[in-house]
C-alpha positions as CSV (number, residue, x, y, z in Angstrom):
1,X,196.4,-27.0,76.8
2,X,198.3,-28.4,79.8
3,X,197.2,-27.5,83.6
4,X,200.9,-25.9,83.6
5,X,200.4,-23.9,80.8
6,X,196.9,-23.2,82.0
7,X,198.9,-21.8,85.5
8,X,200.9,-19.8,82.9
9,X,198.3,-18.3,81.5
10,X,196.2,-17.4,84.7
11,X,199.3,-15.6,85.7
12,X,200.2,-13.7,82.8
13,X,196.8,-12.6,83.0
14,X,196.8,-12.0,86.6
15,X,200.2,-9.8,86.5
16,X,198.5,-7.8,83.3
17,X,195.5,-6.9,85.2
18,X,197.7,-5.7,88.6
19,X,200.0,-3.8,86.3
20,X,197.2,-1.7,84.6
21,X,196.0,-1.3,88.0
22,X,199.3,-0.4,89.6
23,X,199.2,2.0,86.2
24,X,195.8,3.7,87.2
25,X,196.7,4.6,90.9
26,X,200.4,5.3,89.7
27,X,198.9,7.8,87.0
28,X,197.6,10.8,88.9
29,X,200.8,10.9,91.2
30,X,203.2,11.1,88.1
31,X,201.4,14.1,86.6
32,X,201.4,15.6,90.2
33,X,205.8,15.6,90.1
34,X,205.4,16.3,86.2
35,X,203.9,19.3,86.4
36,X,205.5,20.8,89.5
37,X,208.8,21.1,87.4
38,X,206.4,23.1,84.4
39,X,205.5,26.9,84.8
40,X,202.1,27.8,85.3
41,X,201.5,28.8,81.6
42,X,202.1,25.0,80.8
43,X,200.1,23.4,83.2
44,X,197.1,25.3,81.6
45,X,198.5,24.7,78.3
46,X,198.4,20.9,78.7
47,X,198.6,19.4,82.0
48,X,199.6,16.1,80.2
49,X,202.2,17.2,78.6
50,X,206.1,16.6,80.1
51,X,207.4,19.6,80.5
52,X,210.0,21.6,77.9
53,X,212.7,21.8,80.9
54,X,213.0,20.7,84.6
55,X,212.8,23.8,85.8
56,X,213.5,23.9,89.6
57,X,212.2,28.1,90.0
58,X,209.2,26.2,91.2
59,X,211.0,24.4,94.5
60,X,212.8,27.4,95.3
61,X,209.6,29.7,95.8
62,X,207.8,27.0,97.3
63,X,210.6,26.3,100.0
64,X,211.3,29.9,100.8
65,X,207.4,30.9,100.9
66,X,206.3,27.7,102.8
67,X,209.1,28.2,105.3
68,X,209.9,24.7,104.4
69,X,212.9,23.4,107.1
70,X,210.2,24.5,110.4
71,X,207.4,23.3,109.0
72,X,209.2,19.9,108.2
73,X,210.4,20.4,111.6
74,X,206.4,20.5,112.5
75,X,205.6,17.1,110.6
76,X,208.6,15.1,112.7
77,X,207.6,16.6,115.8
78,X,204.0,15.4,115.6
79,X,204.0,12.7,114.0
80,X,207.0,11.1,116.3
81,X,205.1,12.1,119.3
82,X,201.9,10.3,117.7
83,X,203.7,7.2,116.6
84,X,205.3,6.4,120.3
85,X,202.4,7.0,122.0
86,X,200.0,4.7,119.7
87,X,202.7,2.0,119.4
88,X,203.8,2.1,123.4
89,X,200.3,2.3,124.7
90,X,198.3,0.0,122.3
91,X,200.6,-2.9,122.3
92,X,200.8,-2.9,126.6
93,X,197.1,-3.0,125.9
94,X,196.9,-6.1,123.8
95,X,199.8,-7.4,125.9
96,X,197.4,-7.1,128.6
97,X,194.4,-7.8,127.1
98,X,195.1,-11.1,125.8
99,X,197.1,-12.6,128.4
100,X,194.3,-11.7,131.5
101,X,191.3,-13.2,129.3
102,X,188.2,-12.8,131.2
103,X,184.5,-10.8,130.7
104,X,186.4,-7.5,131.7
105,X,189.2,-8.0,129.2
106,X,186.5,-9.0,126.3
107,X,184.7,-5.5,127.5
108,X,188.0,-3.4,127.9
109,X,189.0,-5.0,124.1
110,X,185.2,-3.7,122.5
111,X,185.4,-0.2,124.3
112,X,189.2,0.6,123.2
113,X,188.4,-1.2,119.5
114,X,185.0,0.5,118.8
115,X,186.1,3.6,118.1
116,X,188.1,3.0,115.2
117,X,183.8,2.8,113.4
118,X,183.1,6.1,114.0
119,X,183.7,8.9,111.7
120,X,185.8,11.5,112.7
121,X,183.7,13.9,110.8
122,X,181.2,13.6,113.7
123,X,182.6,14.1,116.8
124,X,185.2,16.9,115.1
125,X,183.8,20.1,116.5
126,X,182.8,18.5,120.1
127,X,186.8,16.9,120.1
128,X,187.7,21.0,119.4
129,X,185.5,22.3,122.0
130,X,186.8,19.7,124.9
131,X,190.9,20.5,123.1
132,X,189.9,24.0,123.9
133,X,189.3,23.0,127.3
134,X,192.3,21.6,128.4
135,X,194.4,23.4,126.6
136,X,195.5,20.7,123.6
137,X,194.6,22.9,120.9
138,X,197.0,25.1,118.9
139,X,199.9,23.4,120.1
140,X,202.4,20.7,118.4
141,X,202.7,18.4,121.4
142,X,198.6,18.8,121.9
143,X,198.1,17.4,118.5
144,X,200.8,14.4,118.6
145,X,198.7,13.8,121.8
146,X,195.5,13.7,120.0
147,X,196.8,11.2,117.3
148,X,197.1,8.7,120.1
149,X,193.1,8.8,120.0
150,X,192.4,7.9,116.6
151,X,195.1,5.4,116.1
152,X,195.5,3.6,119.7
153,X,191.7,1.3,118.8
154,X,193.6,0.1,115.1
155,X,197.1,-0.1,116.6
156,X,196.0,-2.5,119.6
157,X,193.3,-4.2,117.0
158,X,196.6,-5.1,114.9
159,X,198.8,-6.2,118.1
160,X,196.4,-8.0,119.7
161,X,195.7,-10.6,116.8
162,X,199.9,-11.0,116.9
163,X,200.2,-11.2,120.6
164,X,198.2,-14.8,120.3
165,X,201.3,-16.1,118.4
166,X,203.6,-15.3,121.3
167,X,203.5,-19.0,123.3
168,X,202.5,-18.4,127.4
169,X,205.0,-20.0,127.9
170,X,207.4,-17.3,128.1
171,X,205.5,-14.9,130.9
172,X,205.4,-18.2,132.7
173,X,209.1,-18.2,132.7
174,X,209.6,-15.1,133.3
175,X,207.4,-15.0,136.3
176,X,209.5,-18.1,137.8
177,X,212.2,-16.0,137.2
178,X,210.6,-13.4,139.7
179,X,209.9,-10.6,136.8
180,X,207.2,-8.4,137.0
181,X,204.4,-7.8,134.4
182,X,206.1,-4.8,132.9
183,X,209.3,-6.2,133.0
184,X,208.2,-9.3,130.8
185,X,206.8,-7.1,128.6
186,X,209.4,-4.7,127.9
187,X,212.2,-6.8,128.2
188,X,210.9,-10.4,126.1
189,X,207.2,-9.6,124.8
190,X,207.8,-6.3,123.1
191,X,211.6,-7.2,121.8
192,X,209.2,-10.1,119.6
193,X,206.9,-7.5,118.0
194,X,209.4,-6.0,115.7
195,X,207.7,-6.6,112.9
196,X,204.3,-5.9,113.7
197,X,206.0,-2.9,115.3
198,X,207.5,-1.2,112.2
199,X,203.7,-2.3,110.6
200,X,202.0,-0.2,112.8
201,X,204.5,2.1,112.9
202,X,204.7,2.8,108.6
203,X,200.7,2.8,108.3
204,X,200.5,5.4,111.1
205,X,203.5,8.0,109.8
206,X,201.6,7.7,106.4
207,X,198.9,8.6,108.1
208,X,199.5,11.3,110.6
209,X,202.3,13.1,108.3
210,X,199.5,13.7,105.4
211,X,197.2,13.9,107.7
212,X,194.5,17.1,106.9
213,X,191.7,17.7,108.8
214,X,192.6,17.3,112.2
215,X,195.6,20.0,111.3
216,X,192.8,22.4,109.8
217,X,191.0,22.3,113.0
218,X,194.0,22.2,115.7
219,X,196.9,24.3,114.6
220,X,195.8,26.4,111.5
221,X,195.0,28.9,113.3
222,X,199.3,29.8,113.9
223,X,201.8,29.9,111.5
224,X,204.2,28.6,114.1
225,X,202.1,25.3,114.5
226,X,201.1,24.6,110.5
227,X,201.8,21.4,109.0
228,X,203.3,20.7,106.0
229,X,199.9,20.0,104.1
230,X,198.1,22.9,105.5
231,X,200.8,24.8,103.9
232,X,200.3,23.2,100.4
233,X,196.7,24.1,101.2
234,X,197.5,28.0,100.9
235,X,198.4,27.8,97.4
236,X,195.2,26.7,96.6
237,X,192.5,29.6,96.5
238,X,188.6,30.0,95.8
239,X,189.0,32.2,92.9
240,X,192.4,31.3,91.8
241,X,195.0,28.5,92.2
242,X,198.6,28.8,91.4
243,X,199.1,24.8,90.6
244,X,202.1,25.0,89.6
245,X,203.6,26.1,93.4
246,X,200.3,23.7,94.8
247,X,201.4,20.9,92.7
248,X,205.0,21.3,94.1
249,X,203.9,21.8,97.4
250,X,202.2,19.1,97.3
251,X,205.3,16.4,96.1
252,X,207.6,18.5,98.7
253,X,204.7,17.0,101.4
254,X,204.4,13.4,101.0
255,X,208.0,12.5,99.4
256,X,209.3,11.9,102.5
257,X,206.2,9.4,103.9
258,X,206.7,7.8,100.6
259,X,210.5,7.6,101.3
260,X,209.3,5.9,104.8
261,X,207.1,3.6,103.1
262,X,209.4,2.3,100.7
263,X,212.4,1.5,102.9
264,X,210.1,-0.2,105.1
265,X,208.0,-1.8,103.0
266,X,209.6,-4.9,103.4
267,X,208.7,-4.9,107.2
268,X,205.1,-4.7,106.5
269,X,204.8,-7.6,104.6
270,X,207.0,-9.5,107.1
271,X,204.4,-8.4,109.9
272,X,201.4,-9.6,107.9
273,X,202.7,-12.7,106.9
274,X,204.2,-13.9,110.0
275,X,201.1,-12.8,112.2
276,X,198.8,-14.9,109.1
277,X,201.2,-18.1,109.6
278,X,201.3,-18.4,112.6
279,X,198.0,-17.5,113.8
């Protein structure tokens, strides 16, 4: 066999193995928008089963009982207020952070990174207590707010390793030019993170927008403030569960992150691969 047929073969092997894989993790999500077209009565039938008819009775219950349109509303509201925040705030940081090198800036860059380690599961209820405190609990704005938390140590992580590929050179240029630090970085550093930008930016709304425990302990406590998946939550009950409205719920919650992450997919792999060559 020659060393290009051997290449062949490797990757015919190769794109086998990722498309069973792809098939595996693909799998559950199909059954999921299956059986939200079936009727209860067939999901307990056969939950593998396609269903006789695509029968939409399911969405329209779902929509009206859910109170679909505000609590979408909710999502957008949140998660745009987390995502600006997180984006704005941790890539001045790396901006700063790697262009002022010293033992402060090394310090500053463990303390804001660190916390990305720690489970949230233990600091939960002491993070409710102090919300409760000043006031950032049970409210919309109060949770974007919090997001800025939990994804401002990744965020700035992610820019900082791209800021190194932005040459010196330009704040020096700037500088001759007599603009500030701010001004450099708004109007000539940021403009040059697009990519790594819309990154952050696609991990984050996939994040925050399916988010569910930080929800659960925030804003469950008003209809007014529920999310989208703490919704699809209330079809699902201790003694009984109507899947057929929790399965459809449930597509109704992440189609539109999975919209997101599709049309910017693209982005993402730009981001990675430009901040591996070059670095």
């Amino acid at each position: 066999m020659t060393i290009k047929a051997k290449r062949r073969l490797r990757m015919t092997v190769m794109i086998f193995v990722l498309i069973v894989v792809a098939a595996i993790y693909i799998y559950p999500v199909f059954l999921m928008f299956m059986n939200s077209f079936k009727p209860f009565g067939e999901i307990v039938a056969n939950v593998l089963a396609l269903p006789k008819s695509l029968d939409l009775s399911n969405y329209t219950y779902v929509v009206k009982k859910m109170d679909y349109l505000a609590l979408f509303k909710n999502n957008v509201i949140i998660t745009v207020i987390g995502i600006v925040g997180i984006v704005i705030f941790s890539s001045m940081a790396a901006y700063i952070l790697d262009r002022r090198k010293g033992t402060y800036s090394r310090i500053a860059y463990l303390i804001i990174t660190t916390p990305m380690l720690i489970p949230f599961q233990t600091i939960m209820i002491t993070l409710l207590k102090s919300m409760n405190v000043i006031h950032l609990a049970g409210s919309k704005i109060g949770l974007g707010i919090q997001y800025w938390g939990f994804g401002i140590p990744m965020a700035t992580f992610i820019f900082f390793n791209f800021m190194k590929t932005i040459p010196k050179e330009l704040d020096e240029s700037a500088k001759i030019d007599g603009a500030s630090t701010f001004r450099t970085y708004r109007s000539i550093i940021f403009p040059l993170l697009k990519s790594v930008t819309v990154t952050v930016t696609v991990l984050d709304v996939m994040w925050i927008w399916n988010d569910f425990l930080l929800p659960l302990l925030m804003v469950n406590s008003n209809n007014k403030t529920k999310t989208l998946v703490l919704a699809a939550y209330t079809f699902v009950g201790q003694m009984n569960t109507k899947w057929n409205y929790a399965l459809t719920a449930m597509v109704l919650t992440v189609v539109p992150s999975i919209i997101v992450f599709i049309l910017l997919q693209k982005y993402i792999v730009e981001g990675v691969v430009a901040g591996a060559v070059k670095g």
